[in-house]
C-alpha positions as CSV (number, residue, x, y, z in Angstrom):
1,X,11.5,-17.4,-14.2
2,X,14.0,-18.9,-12.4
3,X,13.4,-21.7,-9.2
4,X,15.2,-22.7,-6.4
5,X,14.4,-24.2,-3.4
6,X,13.3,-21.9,-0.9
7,X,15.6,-23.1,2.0
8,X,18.1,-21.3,-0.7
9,X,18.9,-17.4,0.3
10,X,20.0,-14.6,-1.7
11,X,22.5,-12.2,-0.6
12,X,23.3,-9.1,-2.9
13,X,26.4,-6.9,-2.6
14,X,25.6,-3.7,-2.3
15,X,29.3,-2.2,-3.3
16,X,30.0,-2.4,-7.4
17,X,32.1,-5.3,-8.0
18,X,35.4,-5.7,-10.2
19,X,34.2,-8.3,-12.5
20,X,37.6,-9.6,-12.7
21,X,37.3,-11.6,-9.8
22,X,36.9,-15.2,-9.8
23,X,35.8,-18.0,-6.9
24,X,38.1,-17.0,-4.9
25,X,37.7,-13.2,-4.4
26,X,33.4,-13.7,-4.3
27,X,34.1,-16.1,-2.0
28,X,36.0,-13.8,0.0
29,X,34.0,-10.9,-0.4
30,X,30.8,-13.3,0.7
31,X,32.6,-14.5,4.5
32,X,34.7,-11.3,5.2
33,X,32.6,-8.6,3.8
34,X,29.0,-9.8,4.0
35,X,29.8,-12.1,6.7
36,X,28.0,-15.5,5.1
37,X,29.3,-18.9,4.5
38,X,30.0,-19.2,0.8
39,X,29.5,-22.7,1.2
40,X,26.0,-22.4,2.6
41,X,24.6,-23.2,-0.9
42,X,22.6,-19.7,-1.1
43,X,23.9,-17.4,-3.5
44,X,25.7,-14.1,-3.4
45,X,24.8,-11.9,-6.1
46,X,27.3,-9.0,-7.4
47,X,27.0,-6.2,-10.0
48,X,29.9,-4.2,-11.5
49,X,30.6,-0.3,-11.0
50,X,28.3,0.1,-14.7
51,X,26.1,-2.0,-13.9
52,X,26.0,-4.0,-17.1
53,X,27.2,-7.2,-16.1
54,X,25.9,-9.4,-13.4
55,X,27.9,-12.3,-11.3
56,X,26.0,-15.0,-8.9
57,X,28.2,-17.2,-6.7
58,X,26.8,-20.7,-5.2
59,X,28.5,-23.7,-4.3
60,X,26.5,-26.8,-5.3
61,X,28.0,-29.3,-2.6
62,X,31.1,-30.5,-5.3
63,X,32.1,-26.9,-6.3
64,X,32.0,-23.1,-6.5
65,X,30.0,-22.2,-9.7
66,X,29.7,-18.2,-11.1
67,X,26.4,-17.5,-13.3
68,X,27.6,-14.9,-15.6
69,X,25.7,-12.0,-17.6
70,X,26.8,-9.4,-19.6
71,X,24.2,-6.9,-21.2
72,X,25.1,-6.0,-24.4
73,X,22.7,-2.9,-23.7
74,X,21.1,-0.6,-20.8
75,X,22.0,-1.9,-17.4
76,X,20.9,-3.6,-14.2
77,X,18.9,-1.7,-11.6
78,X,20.9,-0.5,-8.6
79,X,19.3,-1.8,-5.6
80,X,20.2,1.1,-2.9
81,X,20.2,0.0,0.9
82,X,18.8,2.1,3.4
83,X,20.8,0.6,6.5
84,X,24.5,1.1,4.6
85,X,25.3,-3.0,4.9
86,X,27.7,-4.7,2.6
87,X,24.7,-6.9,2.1
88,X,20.8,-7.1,1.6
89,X,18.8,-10.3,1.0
90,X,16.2,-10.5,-1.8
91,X,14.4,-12.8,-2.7
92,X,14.0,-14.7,-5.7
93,X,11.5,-12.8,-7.7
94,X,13.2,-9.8,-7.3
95,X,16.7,-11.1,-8.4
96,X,14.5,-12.5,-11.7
97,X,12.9,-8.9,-12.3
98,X,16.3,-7.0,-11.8
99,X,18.1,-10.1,-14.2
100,X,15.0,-9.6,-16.6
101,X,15.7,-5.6,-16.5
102,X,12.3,-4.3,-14.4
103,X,12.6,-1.5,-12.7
104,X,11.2,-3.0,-9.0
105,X,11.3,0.5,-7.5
106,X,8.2,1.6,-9.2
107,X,6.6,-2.3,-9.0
108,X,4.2,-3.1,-6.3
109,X,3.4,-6.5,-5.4
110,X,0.0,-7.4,-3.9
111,X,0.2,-9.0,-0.3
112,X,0.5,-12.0,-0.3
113,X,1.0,-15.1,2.7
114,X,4.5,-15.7,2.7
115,X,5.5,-18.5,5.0
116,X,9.2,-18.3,5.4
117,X,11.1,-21.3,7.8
118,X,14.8,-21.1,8.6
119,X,16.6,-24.0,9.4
């Protein structure tokens, strides 16, 4: 499971994503496409047209970093989004079911209170 603070966002490109690119281009597809600061410290998640390998972007206040993974089998889910944006936030146990390979469109989650502040 993975933890972050929860003043930390996660943004999630809806387009497949040349794996190719490095800092730069993520960082570029996270202020001109999906219209967020790449410095923000949140993290911008992308998937490639196969959907077997999986880049997250985040600068951590001395640097860009990319977390990397490639599935040596099966693939990612594809998240779809209803209103056609470049973007969609998820949250964080979402991005560690689709990283862990759950399928999260047949999972229901319980409710839950959910207190959610941003600064």
């Amino acid at each position: 499971m993975l933890t972050l603070p929860c003043s930390v966002r996660i943004f999630l490109y809806t387009q497949p994503a040349d794996m190719r690119c490095g800092f730069n281009k993520l960082s570029m597809f996270a202020t001109n496409i999906m219209g967020y600061d790449p410095f923000s410290g949140h993290l911008f998640v992308y998937f490639n047209k196969r959907g077997d390998k999986c880049k997250i972007l985040f600068w951590d206040r001395t640097g860009f970093c990319i977390w990397y993974k490639r599935l040596e089998e099966g693939t990612f889910e594809r998240i779809t989004n209803p209103s056609k944006r470049a973007s969609l936030e998820i949250d964080i146990t979402k991005l560690s079911l689709i990283l862990e390979g759950i399928d999260i469109s047949n999972a229901k989650q319980r409710k839950r209170y959910n207190r959610i502040i941003y600064l």
